[in-house]
N, C-alpha and C positions, 0 to 999 in steps of 0.2 A: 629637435635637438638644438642645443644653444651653443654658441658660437664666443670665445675671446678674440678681442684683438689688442695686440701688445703692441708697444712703440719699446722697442729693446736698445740698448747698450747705455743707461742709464744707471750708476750703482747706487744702491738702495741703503739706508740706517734701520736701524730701531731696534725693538726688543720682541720679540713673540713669544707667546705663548703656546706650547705644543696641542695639542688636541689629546683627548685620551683613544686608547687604542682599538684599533678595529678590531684584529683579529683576537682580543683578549675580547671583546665589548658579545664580538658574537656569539664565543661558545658561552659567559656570563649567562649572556638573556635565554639560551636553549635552558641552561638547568633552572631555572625559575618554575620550570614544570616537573619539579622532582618533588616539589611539598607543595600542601594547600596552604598553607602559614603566607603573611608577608613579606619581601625581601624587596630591600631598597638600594638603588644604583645608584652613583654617582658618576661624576665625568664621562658620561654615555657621549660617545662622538656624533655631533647630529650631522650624520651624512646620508648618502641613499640608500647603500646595502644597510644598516643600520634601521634606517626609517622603516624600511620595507620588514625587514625581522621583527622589527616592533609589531607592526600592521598585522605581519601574520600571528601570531599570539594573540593577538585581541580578537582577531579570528579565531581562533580558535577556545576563548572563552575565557582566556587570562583576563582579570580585571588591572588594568593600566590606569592609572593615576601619576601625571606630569609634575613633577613638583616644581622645576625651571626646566630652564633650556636644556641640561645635562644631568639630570638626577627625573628619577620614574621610581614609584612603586609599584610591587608585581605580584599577584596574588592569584595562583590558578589551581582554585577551591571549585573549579564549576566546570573544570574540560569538557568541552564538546569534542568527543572520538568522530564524531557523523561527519564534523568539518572534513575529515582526512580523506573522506571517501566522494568527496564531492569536487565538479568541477572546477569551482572555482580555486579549489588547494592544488587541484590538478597545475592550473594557470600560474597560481604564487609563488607555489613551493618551488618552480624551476625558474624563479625570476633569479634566485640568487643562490652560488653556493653554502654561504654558513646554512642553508636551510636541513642540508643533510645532519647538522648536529640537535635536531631536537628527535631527531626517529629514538635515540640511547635514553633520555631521558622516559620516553611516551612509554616504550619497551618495560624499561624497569618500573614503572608505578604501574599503567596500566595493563602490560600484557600482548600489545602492541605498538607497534609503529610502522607508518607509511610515510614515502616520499617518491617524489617524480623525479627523473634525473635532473639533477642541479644546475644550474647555469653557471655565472661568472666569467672572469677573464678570455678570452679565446688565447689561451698562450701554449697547447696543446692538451694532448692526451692527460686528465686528472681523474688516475683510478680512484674505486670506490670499494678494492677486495678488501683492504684492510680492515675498514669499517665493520663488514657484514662477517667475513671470518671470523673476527672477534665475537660479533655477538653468536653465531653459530658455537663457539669454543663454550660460551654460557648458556647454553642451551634450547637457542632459539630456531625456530625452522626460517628458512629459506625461499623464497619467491620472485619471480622476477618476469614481470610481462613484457615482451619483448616489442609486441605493437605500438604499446601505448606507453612505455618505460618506463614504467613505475615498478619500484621499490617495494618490498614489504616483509617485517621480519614479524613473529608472533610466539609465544611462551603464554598461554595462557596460565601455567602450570609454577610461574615465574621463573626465573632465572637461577643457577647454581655457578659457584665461584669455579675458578681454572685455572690452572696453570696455561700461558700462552707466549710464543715468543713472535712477534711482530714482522711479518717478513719487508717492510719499512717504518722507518721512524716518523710515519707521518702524523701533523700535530692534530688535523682533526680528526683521525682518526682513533687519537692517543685519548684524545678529548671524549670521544663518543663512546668508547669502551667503559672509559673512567665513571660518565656518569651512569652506563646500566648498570657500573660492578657494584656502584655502593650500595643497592638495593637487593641486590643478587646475595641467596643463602653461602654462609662459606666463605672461603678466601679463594679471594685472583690476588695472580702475580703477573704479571704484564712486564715483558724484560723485550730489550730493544723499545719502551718506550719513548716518544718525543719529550722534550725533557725543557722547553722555552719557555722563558717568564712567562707569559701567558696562560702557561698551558701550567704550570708553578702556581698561580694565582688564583686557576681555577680547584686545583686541591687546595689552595688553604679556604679559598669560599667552601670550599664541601664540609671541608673538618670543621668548619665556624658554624656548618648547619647539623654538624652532628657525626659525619662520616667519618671512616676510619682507613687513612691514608698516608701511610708512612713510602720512604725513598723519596720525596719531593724534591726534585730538582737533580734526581738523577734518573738512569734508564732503566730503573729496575723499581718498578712502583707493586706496593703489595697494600690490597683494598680488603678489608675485613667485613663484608654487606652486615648494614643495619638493615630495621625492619620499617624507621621512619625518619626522617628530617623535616629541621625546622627550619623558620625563617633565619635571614640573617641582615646586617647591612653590609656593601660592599663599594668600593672603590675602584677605578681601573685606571691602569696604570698610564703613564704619557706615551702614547705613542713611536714607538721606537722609526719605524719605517718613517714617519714625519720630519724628525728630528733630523736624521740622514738626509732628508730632501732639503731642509733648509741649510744644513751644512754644505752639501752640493751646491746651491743656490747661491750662497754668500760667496763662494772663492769662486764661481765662474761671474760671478755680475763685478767682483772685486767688489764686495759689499765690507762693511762695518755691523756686524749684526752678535746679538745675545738672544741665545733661547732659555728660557725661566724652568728652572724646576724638573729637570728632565732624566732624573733618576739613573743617575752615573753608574749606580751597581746593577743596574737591570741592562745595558746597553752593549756588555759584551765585547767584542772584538769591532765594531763598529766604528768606535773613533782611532782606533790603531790601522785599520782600512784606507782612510782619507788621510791619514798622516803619512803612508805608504805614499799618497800621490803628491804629499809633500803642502797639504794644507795644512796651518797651524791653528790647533784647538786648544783653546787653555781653559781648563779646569779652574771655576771660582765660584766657593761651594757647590752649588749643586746646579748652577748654570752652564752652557757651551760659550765663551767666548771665542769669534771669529774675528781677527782685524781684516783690515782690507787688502788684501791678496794683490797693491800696486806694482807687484815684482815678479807676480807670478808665484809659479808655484810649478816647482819640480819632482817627477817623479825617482823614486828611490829603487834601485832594482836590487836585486838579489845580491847577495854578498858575493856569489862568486863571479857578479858579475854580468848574469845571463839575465834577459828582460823579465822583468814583474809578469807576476802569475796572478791575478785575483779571482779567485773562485767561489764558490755557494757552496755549504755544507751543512748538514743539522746539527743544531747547537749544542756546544756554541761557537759553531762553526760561523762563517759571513749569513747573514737571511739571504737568500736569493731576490726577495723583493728591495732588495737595495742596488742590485747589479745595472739594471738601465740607470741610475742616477751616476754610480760610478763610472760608469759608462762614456754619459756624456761630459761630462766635469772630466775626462781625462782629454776631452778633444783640445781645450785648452792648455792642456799641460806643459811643460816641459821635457821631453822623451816619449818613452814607447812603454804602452801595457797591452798585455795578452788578457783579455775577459773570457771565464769558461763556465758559462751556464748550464751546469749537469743537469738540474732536475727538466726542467721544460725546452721541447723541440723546437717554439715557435715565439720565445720571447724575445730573442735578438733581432726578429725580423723589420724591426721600427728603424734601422738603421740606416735603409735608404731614406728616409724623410733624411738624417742628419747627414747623408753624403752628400745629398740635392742641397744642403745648406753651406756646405762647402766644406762639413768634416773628412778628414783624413782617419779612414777607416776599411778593413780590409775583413767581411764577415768570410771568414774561412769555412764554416760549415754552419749548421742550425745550433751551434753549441758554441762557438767560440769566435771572436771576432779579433783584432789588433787595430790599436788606438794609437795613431801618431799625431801627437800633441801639435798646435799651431803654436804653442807660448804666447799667444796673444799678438804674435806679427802681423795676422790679420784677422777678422771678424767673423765670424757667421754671420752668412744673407739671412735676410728674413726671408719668409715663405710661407704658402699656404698648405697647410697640411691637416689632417683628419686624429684624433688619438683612436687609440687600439685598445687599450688595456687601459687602468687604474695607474701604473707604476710604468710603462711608457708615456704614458698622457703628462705625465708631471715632469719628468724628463724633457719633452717637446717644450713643455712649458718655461722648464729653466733655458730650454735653449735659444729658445725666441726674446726671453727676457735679457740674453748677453746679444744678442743677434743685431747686426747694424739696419735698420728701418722697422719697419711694421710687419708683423705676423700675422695670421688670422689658424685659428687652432679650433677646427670644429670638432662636435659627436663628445662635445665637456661633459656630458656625464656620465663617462666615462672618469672623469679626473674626480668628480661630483659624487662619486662611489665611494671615494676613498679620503677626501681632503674638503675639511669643514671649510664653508666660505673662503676658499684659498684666493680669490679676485680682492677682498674687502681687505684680509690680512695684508694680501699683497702691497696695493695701494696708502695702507698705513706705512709701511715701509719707504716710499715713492716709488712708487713702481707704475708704469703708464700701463694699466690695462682695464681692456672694457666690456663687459657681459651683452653680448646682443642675443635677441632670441631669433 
């Protein structure tokens, strides 16, 4: 496991560049297994859950050809079904969650699909009913080995469209339905689905291979099954969750920073979020400008009065993968905010790290914590501490990088999951940090 260590309370310049997006990039590469034809990616985020997604498909018999650092061809004209049943898919398939989004595609061409219970973040309990529901609603049967946890759905007979209404709006699972239905005889209607640019990006990749998917971009999606699709080329979009992190980063370091290109009509309630704590973002075309936060930055509470509420909801609602950046960017604030993480039991739990650093925080339950701002009177210590998650890890990160002395931030691949060369980008900025292994 590799190790930063930061020399923080240094503020940073420059211009970044966002990364393109994970959780768009993941459910992308699962449907590449819906045709034998070629399909070409661009802005592919090279990070670890990524890498690994890549790896498994090539396992699996997809022919991958690199064209640079962030663009792949993808052509799986040869699947190996035998991979699915072997141990070693056993071992891959649970290194990462997006691995659950290729079972919908395997389902709808071939008649099958298997997976091992998924991995990812430890941020609690992340059901899997929706998913398999769904494909049962299409007429898949059901399995589930309880020793060995593995997954497995099968239609040898194919798939029949449905009506279904989603007892959560969750996006992979919106994803995974989406890709058995275009294959599926008949129409599905899918109501109460996830409705996020990403999961927007991946119906219009369908419709550009041929699929027939009208309501895109709202909760009521109706898929008309074709009987084949074709290649396509595809784009993904910049990274919303990033873009947020370096917003976070710029008004706690009091940095001077521009993020490039970062697709203002895909970003939602996002920057009206951090405007709530009283950071100022100015729009200049399609860039974030941040100045540098020398006065601080105050938080705005509710009209009538009563402390700020920020909470997580499905979009376009706040993403919850932005709540620990909000998070910690309010220790510095000016006043008080209430954070209330509904979906996960066990994401706020990073917060003693930031108490140990000397934030003023008060985690009231597994779900909601109170943040009272320092205004910058005094510093965060630095300190030694471990990441948890992808979206805590980056968090610890920003808070070391305002934090007075040296941090040292192990178990980074965990940040490494999620954030392309974030040390290298850093460092272009002036940022004092350093990769040890």
């Amino acid at each position: 496991m590799g190790t930063f260590k930061i020399e923080g309370g240094h503020p940073l310049n420059g211009v970044v560049q966002p990364q393109g997006a994970k959780n768009e990039a993941l459910q992308i590469l699962c449907a590449v297994l819906l045709t034998d034809e070629k399909i070409t990616i661009s802005n592919i985020p090279d990070i670890i859950d990524v890498n690994k997604l890549i790896d498994l498909l090539k396992n699996l018999g997809v022919v991958i050809e690199k064209i640079n650092r962030n663009s792949y061809s993808f052509q799986a004209n040869n699947v190996n079904l035998d991979y699915l049943e072997s141990d070693k898919f056993r071992e891959e398939g649970k290194a990462l969650r997006g691995s659950i989004m290729i079972v919908g595609p395997l389902l709808a061409r071939f008649g099958k699909g298997y997976i091992p219970k998924p991995g990812g973040d430890k941020i609690g309990r992340r059901r899997l009913d929706t998913h398999f529901e769904g494909f049962i609603n299409l007429g898949a049967t059901f399995r589930y080995n309880r020793e060995e946890y593995f997954y497995g759905v099968e239609a040898p007979d194919g798939l029949t469209g449905a009506y279904m209404l989603l007892d959560e709006a969750s996006v992979t699972g919106t994803a995974n339905i989406v890709m058995a239905a275009v294959l599926a005889k008949g129409v599905t209607t899918i109501y109460n689905a996830a409705c996020e640019p990403y999961l927007q990006q991946l119906c219009k990749m369908l419709n550009n291979m041929g699929a027939k998917i009208t309501g895109v971009g709202s909760n009521l999606l109706t898929i008309e099954g074709v009987d084949e699709l074709s290649g396509c080329e595809h784009r993904i979009l910049p990274d919303m969750i990033e873009i947020g992190s370096w917003i976070g980063l710029a008004a706690m370091t009091r940095s001077e920073i521009t993020i490039k290109d970062v697709s203002w009509e895909n970003l939602g309630v996002i920057p009206s979020a951090f405007r709530k704590l009283g950071i100022t973002i100015e729009k200049v075309n399609d860039d974030i400008y941040i100045p540098a936060h020398t006065n601080g930055y105050e938080i705005k509470g509710d009209i009538d009065g009563s402390i700020l509420t920020i909470s997580d909801a499905p979009w376009p609602g706040l993403t919850p993968d932005l709540l620990s950046v909000i998070l910690v960017v309010a220790a510095q604030a000016r006043g008080e905010v209430l954070i209330h993480q509904k979906m996960f039991e066990s994401r706020l739990f990073f917060v003693d790290k930031l108490i140990d650093m000397g934030a003023k925080i008060i985690l009231c339950d597994p779900h909601r914590a109170i943040i009272i701002g320092h205004d910058f009177k005094s510093q965060l210590k630095a300190t030694k501490m471990s990441s948890p998650d992808i979206r805590a890890g980056i968090s610890l990160l920003i808070a070391a990088l305002s934090a007075k002395g040296t941090s040292i931030i192990q178990n980074i691949d965990q940040i490494d999951r999620g954030y392309e060369n974030i040390d290298e980008r850093l460092r272009a900025l002036g940022a004092k940090i350093e990769r040890l292994d």
